[in-house]
C-alpha positions as CSV (number, residue, x, y, z in Angstrom):
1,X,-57.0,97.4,16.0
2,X,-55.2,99.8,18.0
3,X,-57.7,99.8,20.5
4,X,-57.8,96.0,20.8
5,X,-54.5,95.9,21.6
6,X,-54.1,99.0,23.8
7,X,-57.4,97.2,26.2
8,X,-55.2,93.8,25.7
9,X,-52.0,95.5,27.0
10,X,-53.9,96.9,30.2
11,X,-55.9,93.8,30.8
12,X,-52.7,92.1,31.4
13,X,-51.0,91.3,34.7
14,X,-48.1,92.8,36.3
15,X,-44.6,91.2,36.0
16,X,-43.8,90.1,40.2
17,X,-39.9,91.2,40.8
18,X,-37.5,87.8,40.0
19,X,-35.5,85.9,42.5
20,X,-32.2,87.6,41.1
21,X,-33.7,90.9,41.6
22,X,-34.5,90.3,45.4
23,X,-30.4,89.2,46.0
24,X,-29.4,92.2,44.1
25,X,-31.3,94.1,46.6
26,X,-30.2,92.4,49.5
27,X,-26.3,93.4,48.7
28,X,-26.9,96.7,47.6
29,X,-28.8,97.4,51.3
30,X,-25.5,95.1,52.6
31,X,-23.5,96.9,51.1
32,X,-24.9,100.5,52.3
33,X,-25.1,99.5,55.8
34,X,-21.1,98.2,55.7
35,X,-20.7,102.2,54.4
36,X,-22.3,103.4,57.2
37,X,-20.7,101.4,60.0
38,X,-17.1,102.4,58.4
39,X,-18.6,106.5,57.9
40,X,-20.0,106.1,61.9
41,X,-16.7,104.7,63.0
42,X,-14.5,107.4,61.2
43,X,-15.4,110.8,62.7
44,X,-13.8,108.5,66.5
45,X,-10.6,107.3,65.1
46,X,-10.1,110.9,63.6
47,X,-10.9,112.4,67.1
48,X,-8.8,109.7,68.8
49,X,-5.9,110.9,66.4
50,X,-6.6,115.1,67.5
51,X,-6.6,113.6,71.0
52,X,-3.1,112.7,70.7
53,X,-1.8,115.0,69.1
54,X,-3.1,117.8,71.3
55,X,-1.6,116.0,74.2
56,X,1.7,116.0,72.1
57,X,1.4,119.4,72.2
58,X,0.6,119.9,75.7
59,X,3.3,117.7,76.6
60,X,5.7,120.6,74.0
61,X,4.2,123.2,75.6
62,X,5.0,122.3,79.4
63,X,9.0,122.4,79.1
64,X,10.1,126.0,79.8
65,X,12.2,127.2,77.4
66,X,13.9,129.1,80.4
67,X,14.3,126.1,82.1
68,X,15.5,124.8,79.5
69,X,18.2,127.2,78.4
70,X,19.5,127.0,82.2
71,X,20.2,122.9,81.8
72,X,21.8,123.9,78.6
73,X,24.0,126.2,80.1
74,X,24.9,124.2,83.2
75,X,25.9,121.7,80.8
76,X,28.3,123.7,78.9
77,X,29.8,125.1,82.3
78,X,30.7,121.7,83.4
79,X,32.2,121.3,80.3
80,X,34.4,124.2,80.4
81,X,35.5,123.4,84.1
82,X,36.2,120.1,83.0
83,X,38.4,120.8,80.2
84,X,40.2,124.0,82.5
85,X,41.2,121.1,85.5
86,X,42.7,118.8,82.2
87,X,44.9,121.9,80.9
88,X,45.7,123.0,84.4
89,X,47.0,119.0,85.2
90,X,48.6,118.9,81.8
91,X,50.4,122.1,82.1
92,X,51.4,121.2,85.7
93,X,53.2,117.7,83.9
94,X,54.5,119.4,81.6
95,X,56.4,122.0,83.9
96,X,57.5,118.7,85.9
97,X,59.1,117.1,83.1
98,X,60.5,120.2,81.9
99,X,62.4,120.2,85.4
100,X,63.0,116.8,85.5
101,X,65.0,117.2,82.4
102,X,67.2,120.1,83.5
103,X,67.7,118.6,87.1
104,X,68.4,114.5,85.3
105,X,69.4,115.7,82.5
106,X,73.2,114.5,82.9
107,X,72.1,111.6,84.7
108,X,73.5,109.2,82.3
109,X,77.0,111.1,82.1
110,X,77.6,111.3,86.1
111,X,76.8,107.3,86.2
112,X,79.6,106.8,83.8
113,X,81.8,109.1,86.0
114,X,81.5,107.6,89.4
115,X,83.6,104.7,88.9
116,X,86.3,107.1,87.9
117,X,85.5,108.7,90.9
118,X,85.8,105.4,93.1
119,X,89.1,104.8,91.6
120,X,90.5,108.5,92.8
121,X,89.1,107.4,96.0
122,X,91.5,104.3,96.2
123,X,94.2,106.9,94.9
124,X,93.3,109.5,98.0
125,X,93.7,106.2,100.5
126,X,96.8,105.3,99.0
127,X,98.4,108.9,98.9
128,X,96.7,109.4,102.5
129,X,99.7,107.4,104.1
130,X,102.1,110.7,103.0
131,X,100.1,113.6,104.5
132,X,102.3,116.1,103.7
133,X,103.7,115.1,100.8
134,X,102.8,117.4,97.4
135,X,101.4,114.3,95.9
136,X,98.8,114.3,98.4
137,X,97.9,118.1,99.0
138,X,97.5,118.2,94.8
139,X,94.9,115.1,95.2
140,X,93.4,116.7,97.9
141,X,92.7,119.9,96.0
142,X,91.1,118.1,93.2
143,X,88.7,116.2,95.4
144,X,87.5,119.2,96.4
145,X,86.6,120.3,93.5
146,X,84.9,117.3,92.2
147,X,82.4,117.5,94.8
148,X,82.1,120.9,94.2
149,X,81.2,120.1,91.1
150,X,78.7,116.6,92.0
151,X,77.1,119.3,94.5
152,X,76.4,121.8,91.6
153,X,74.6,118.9,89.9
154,X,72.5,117.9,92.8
155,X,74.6,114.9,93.9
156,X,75.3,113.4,97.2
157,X,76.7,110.8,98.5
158,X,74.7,107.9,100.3
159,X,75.3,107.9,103.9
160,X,76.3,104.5,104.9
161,X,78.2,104.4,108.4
162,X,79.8,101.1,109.8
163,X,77.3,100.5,112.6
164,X,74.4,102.2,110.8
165,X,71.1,100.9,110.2
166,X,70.8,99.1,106.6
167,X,68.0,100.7,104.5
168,X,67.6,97.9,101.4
169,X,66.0,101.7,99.7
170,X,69.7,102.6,99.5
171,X,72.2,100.2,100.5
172,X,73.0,96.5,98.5
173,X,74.2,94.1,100.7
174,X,77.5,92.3,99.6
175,X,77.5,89.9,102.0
176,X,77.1,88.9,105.7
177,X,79.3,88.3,108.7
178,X,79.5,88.5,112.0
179,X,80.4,90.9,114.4
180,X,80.8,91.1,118.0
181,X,80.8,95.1,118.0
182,X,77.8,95.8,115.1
183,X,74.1,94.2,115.7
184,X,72.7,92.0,113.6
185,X,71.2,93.6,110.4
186,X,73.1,96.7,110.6
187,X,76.3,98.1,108.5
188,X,79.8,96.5,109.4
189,X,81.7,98.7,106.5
190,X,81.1,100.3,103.9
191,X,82.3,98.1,100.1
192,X,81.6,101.0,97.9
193,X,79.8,104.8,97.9
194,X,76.6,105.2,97.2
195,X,75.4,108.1,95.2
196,X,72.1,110.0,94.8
197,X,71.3,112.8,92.4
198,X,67.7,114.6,93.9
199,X,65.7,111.9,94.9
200,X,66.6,109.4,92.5
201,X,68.9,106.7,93.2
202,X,72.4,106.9,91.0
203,X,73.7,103.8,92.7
204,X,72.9,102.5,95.7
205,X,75.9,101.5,98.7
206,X,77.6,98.5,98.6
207,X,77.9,97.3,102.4
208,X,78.6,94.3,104.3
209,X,75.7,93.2,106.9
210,X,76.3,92.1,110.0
211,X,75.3,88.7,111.6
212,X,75.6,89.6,115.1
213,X,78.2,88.3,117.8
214,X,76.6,85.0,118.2
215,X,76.4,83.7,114.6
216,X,79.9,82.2,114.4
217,X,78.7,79.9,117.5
218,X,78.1,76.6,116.7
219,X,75.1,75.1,119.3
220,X,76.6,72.1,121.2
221,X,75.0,68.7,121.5
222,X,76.0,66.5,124.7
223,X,73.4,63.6,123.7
């Protein structure tokens, strides 16, 4: 019986390989051939990626570190120069207001005084009339002595002739009028002194302009 079926078993065909089978087939080798496009394409974007970084490092490698440490340097000089000019500038302003305040510093106080001064001035005219009276010589003394003392602060008095050019820097114009003797624009007397203390303006001259000698005419009309 064995036999039988042993000659049976071997008498009988071969199964042929199913549809299913085939399509499995013809995935797998799908499949395999997508791997080997993606393992082919690998090895060039890995050398793409070495390409770049080697000329990274090229790139690194062509700044001198000499050159280099020079722009570094120059950089830091500038800087130091730079900041040397600002102190030098601010300790030149500094000096300038520190004299400023010594040479201004009673500016205030000698404003307040020179109309006490004008009104010793009016006392000097009035006393002037009786030169050699005592009243005058003592007035005199003490003139003196206050512009010896305006001179130790740096103060002088604004020069403001009658017949002298009007400077609007210095001079403040009261009024004008004419004058057959001063031209026009210039100083026909003098209102009130003018002061200065350096350069700066205390109070300017008070003066009375001049219209020249043909102002007060009156043009004729015989139409």
């Amino acid at each position: 019986m064995v036999d039988e079926e042993l000659s049976l078993a071997m008498c009988l065909p071969m199964h042929e390989p199913t549809q299913d089978s085939e399509e499995a087939n013809r995935s797998e080798d799908a499949a395999n051939d997508t791997q080997g496009q993606h393992a082919e394409g690998q090895p060039e974007t890995a050398s793409e990626e070495q390409e770049t970084e080697a000329s990274v490092v090229e790139e690194e490698q062509e700044v001198d570190p000499w050159d280099a440490l020079q722009l570094e340097l120059a950089k830091w000089k500038d800087q130091a120069i730079r900041n040397a000019a600002e102190l030098d500038n601010f300790r030149k302003r500094m000096s300038r207001e520190k004299l400023d305040a010594v040479r201004y510093g009673n500016q205030s106080l000698l404003e307040e005084l020179l109309p006490v001064l004008d009104n010793f001035d009016m006392g000097m005219q009035a006393a002037a009339q009786e030169e050699g009276s005592m009243l005058f010589m003592g007035m005199q003394m003490v003139h003196k002595q206050i512009e010896e003392f305006l001179g130790s602060q740096n103060v002088v008095a604004i020069k403001a002739d009658a017949g002298g050019e009007f400077d609007p820097k210095i001079h403040e114009a009261l009024s004008q009028e004419a004058s057959e003797t001063v031209g026009e624009g210039n100083i026909v007397r003098v209102a009130r002194k003018g002061y200065q203390i350096g350069e700066r303006l205390l109070r300017p001259s008070n003066v009375i302009v001049s219209l020249g000698a043909d102002a007060s005419e009156t043009p004729s009309n015989d139409e």
